[in-house]
C-alpha positions in Angstrom: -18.1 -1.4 13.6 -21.4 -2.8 15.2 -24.0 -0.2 15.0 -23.7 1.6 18.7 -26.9 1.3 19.3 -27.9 -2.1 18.6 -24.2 -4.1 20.6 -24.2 -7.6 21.7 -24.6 -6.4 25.2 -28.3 -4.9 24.3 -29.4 -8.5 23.2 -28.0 -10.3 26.2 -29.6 -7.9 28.2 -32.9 -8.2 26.0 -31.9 -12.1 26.5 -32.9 -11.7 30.2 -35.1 -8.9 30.1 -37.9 -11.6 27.9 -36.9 -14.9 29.2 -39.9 -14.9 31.4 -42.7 -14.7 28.3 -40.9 -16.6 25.4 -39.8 -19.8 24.7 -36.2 -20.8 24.0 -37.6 -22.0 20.6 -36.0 -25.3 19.3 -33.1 -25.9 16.9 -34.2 -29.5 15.2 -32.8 -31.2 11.6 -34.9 -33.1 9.6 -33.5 -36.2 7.5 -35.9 -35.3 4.6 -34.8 -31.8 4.9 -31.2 -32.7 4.6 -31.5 -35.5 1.8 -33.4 -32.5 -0.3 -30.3 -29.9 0.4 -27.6 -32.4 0.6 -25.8 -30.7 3.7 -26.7 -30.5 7.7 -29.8 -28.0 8.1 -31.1 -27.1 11.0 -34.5 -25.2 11.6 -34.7 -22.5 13.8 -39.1 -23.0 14.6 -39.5 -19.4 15.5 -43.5 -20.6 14.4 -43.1 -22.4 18.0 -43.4 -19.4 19.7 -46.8 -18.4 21.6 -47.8 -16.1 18.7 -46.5 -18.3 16.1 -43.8 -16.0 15.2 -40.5 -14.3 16.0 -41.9 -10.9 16.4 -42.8 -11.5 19.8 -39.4 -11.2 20.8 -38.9 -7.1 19.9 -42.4 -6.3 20.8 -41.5 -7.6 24.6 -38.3 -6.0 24.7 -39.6 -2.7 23.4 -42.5 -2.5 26.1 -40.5 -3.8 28.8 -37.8 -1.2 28.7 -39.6 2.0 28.0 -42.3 4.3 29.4 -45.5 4.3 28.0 -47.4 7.2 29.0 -50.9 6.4 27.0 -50.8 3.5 24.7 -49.0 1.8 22.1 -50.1 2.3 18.1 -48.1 0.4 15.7 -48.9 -1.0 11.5 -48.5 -4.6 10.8 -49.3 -7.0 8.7 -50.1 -9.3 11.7 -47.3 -10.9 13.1 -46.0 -7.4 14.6 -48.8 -6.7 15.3 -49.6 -9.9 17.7 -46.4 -9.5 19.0 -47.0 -5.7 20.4 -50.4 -6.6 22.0 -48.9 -9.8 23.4 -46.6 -7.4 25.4 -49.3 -4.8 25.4 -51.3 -7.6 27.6 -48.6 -9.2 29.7 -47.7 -5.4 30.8 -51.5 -3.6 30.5 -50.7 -1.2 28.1 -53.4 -0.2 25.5 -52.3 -1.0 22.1 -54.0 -0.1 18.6 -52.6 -2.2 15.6 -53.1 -0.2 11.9 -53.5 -3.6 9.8 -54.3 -3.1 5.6 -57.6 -4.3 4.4 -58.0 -7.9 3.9 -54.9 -8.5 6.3 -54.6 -12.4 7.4 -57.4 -13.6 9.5 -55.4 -15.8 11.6 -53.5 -12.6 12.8 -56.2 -10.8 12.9 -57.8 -12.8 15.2 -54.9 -13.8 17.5 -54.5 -9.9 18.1 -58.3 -9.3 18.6 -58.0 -12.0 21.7 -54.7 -10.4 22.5 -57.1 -7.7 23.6 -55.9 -5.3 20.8 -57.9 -2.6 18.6 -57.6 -3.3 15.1 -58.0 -0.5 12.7 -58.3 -1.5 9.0 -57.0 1.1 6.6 -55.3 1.4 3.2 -54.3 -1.5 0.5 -50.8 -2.4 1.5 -48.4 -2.1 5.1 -47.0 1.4 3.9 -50.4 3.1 3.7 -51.3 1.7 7.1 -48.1 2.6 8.4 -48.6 6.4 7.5 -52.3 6.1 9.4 -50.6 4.6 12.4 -48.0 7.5 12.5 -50.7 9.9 11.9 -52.9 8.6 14.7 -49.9 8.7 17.3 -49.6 12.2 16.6 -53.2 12.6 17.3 -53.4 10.6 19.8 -50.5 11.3 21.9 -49.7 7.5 21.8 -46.1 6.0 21.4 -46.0 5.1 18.0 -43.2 1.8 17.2 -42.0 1.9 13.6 -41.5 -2.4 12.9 -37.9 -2.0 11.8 -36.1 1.3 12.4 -36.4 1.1 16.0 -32.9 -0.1 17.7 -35.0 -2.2 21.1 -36.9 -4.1 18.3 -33.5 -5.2 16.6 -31.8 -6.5 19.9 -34.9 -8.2 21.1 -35.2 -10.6 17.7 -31.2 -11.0 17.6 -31.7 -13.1 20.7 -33.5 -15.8 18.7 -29.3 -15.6 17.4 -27.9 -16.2 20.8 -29.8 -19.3 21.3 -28.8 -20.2 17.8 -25.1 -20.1 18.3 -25.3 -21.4 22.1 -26.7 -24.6 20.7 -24.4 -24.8 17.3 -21.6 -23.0 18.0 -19.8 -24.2 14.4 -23.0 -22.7 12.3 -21.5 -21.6 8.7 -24.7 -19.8 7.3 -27.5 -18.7 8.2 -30.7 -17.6 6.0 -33.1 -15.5 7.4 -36.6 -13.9 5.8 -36.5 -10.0 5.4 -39.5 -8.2 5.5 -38.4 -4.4 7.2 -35.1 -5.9 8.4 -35.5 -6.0 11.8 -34.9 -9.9 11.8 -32.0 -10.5 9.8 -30.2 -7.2 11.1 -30.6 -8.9 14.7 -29.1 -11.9 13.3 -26.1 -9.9 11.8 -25.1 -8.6 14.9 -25.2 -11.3 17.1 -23.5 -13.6 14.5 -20.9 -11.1 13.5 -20.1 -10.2 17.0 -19.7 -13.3 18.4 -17.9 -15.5 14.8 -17.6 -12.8 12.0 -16.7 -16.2 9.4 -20.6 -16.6 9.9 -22.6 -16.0 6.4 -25.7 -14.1 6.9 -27.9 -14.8 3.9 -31.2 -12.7 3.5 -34.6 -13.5 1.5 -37.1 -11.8 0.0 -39.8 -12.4 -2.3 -39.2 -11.6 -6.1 -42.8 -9.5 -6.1 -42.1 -7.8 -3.0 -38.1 -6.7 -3.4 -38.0 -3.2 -2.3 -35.6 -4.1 0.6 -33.5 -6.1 -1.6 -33.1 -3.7 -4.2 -32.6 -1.2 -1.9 -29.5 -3.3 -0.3 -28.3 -4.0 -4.0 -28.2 0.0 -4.8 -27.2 1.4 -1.9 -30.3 3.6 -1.8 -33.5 3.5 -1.0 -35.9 1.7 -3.2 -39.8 1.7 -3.5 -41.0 -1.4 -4.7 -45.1 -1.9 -5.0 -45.4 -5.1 -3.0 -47.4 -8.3 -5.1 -46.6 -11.2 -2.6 -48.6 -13.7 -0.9 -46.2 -13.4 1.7 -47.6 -11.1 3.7 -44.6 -11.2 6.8 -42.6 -9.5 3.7 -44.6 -7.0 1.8 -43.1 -3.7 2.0 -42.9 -1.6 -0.5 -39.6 0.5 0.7 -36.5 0.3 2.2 -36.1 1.7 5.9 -32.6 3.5 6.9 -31.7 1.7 9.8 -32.4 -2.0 8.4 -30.8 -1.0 5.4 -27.6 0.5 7.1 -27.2 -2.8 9.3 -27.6 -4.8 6.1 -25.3 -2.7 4.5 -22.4 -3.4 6.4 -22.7 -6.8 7.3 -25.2 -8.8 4.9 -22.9 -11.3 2.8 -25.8 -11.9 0.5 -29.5 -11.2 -0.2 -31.9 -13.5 -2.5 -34.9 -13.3 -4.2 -37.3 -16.2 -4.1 -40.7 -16.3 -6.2 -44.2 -17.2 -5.1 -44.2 -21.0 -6.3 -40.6 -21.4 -4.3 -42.6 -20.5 -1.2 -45.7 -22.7 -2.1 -43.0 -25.3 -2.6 -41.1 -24.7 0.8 -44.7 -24.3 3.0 -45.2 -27.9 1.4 -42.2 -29.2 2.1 -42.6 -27.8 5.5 -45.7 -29.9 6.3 -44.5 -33.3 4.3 -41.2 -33.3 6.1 -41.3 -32.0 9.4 -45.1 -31.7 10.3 -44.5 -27.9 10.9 -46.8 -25.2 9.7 -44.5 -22.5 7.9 -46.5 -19.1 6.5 -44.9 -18.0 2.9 -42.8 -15.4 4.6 -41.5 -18.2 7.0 -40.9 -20.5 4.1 -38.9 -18.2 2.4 -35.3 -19.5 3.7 -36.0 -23.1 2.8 -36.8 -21.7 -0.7 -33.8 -20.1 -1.1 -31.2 -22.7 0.3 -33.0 -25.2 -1.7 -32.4 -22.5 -4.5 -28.8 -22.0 -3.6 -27.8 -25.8 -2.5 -24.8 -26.3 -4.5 -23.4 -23.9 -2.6 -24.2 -24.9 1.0 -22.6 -28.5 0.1 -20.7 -29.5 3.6 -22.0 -26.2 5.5 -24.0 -26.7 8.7 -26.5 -24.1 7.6 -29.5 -22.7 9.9 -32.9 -21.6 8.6 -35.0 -19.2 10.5 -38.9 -20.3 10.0 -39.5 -17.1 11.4 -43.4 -17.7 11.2 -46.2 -20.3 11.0 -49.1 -18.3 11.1 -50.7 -19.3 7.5 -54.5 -19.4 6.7 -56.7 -22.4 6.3 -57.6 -20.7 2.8 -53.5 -20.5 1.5 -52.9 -23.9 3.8 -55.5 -25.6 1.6 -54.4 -23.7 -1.3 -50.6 -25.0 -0.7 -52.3 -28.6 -0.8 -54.3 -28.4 -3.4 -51.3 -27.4 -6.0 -48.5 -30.0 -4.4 -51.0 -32.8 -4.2 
């Protein structure tokens, strides 16, 4: 049963409700991509989006269906976090982004011209998380949790739509999990509309807390060691986890020189930048290959939004 509050319905609608303020991003496949996977891959370039990231997509939906009384406060690593004060600015709503210290400066700064406060607190996403719930309370402002929140997971699942309205026969599709909200939006659309699909979701080995707590059953905590900062959590969150739960087919770790590997790839073969977190699906087909053999598989570069440091650094170790 598809979660009731989260139906194919709710993404068509969020399909129309953001239409004006995104991009139908575009589905491309890359010869060098293929010869290196040996089956049909197509990229999904979420990093084409105006924010560089898929997380524009909730963040619109979420703002555009609800009341906001004050302002919005959310935590983020930075992508979320871009993608709340994007609709925060389209729709004049005040938004306050917890980010942890030494967050990525290329979100940082797209957020600070996105006309958002940025408040820098704690080591990791789950102690800025806790400030940001704190300071909602205090506040009186609405306060939007970055994966158990149902108008979050319908707005990303329409990246899905366009996927299966342009490649209808799709057998897999690999998709980077950070909180969730991403590949549960893909699980629902794909299910609903070809339940043969084969959902496949990455993580990072040093970051696994979502993955672990998928393998268990229960929720894990997981001290988060990653470069990739789209998915450093360090738990699991109930509603991502229940979504998962019931309709993940598989979930992979990939490690941090996989990523380095797939950014690199990335840039050599398609001329796209891909952040680590964005990388991560082209790490793990590459890592699974033998088993995609005569699959038209899909992978969601859910994010380009890497630093000239870690774009350099990338370089500098494939070159």
């Amino acid at each position: 049963m598809i979660n009731p509050d989260i139906s194919l319905d709710s993404i068509y609608e969020a399909a129309e409700r953001i239409s004006p303020y995104i991009i139908k991003t575009p589905l491309h496949t890359y010869p060098g991509i293929n010869k290196i996977i040996a089956t049909d891959v197509f990229i999904k370039h979420e990093n084409h989006q105006s924010i560089g990231s898929f997380k524009i997509r909730g963040a619109l939906n979420y703002l555009l269906s609800s009341e906001i009384p004050n302002g919005v406060i959310v935590a983020s690593t930075g992508n979320f976090g871009q993608g709340v004060a994007f609709a925060g600015q389209v729709l004049g709503v005040k938004v306050k982004v917890v980010v942890p210290k030494k967050a990525n400066t290329v979100k940082l700064n797209a957020m600070t011209n996105l006309n958002a406060e940025i408040i820098e607190y704690g080591n990791d996403f789950d102690q800025a998380r806790e400030k940001a719930e704190q300071l909602s309370k205090d506040l009186s402002w609405t306060y939007i949790h970055s994966a158990n929140e149902p108008m979050l997971i319908a707005g990303v699942g329409t990246y899905t739509l366009e996927i299966l309205q342009e490649l209808s026969d799709v057998d897999v599709i690999i998709v980077p999990v950070g909180g969730g909200s991403g590949v549960c939006g893909t699980c629902i659309t794909a299910k609903s509309m070809n339940p043969k699909i084969k959902i496949i979701g990455v993580q990072a080995k040093e970051a696994p807390a979502a993955y672990e707590s998928w393998k268990t059953g229960n929720i894990q905590t997981y001290i988060s060691n990653t470069r990739a900062d789209g998915l450093a959590t360090n738990f699991g969150y109930e509603l991502t986890q229940q979504i998962m739960k019931q309709y993940l087919d598989d979930f992979l770790l990939v490690s941090e020189e996989d990523m380095i590997n797939a950014v690199f790839l990335y840039l050599k073969e398609t001329r796209n930048l891909a952040e680590y977190a964005g990388s991560a699906s082209l790490a793990a087909a590459i890592k699974i290959k033998d088993a995609l053999v005569g699959k038209k598989t899909v992978l969601v570069l859910s994010g380009g939004n890497i630093t000239m440091k870690e774009l350099q650094r990338v370089i500098a170790l494939k070159v």
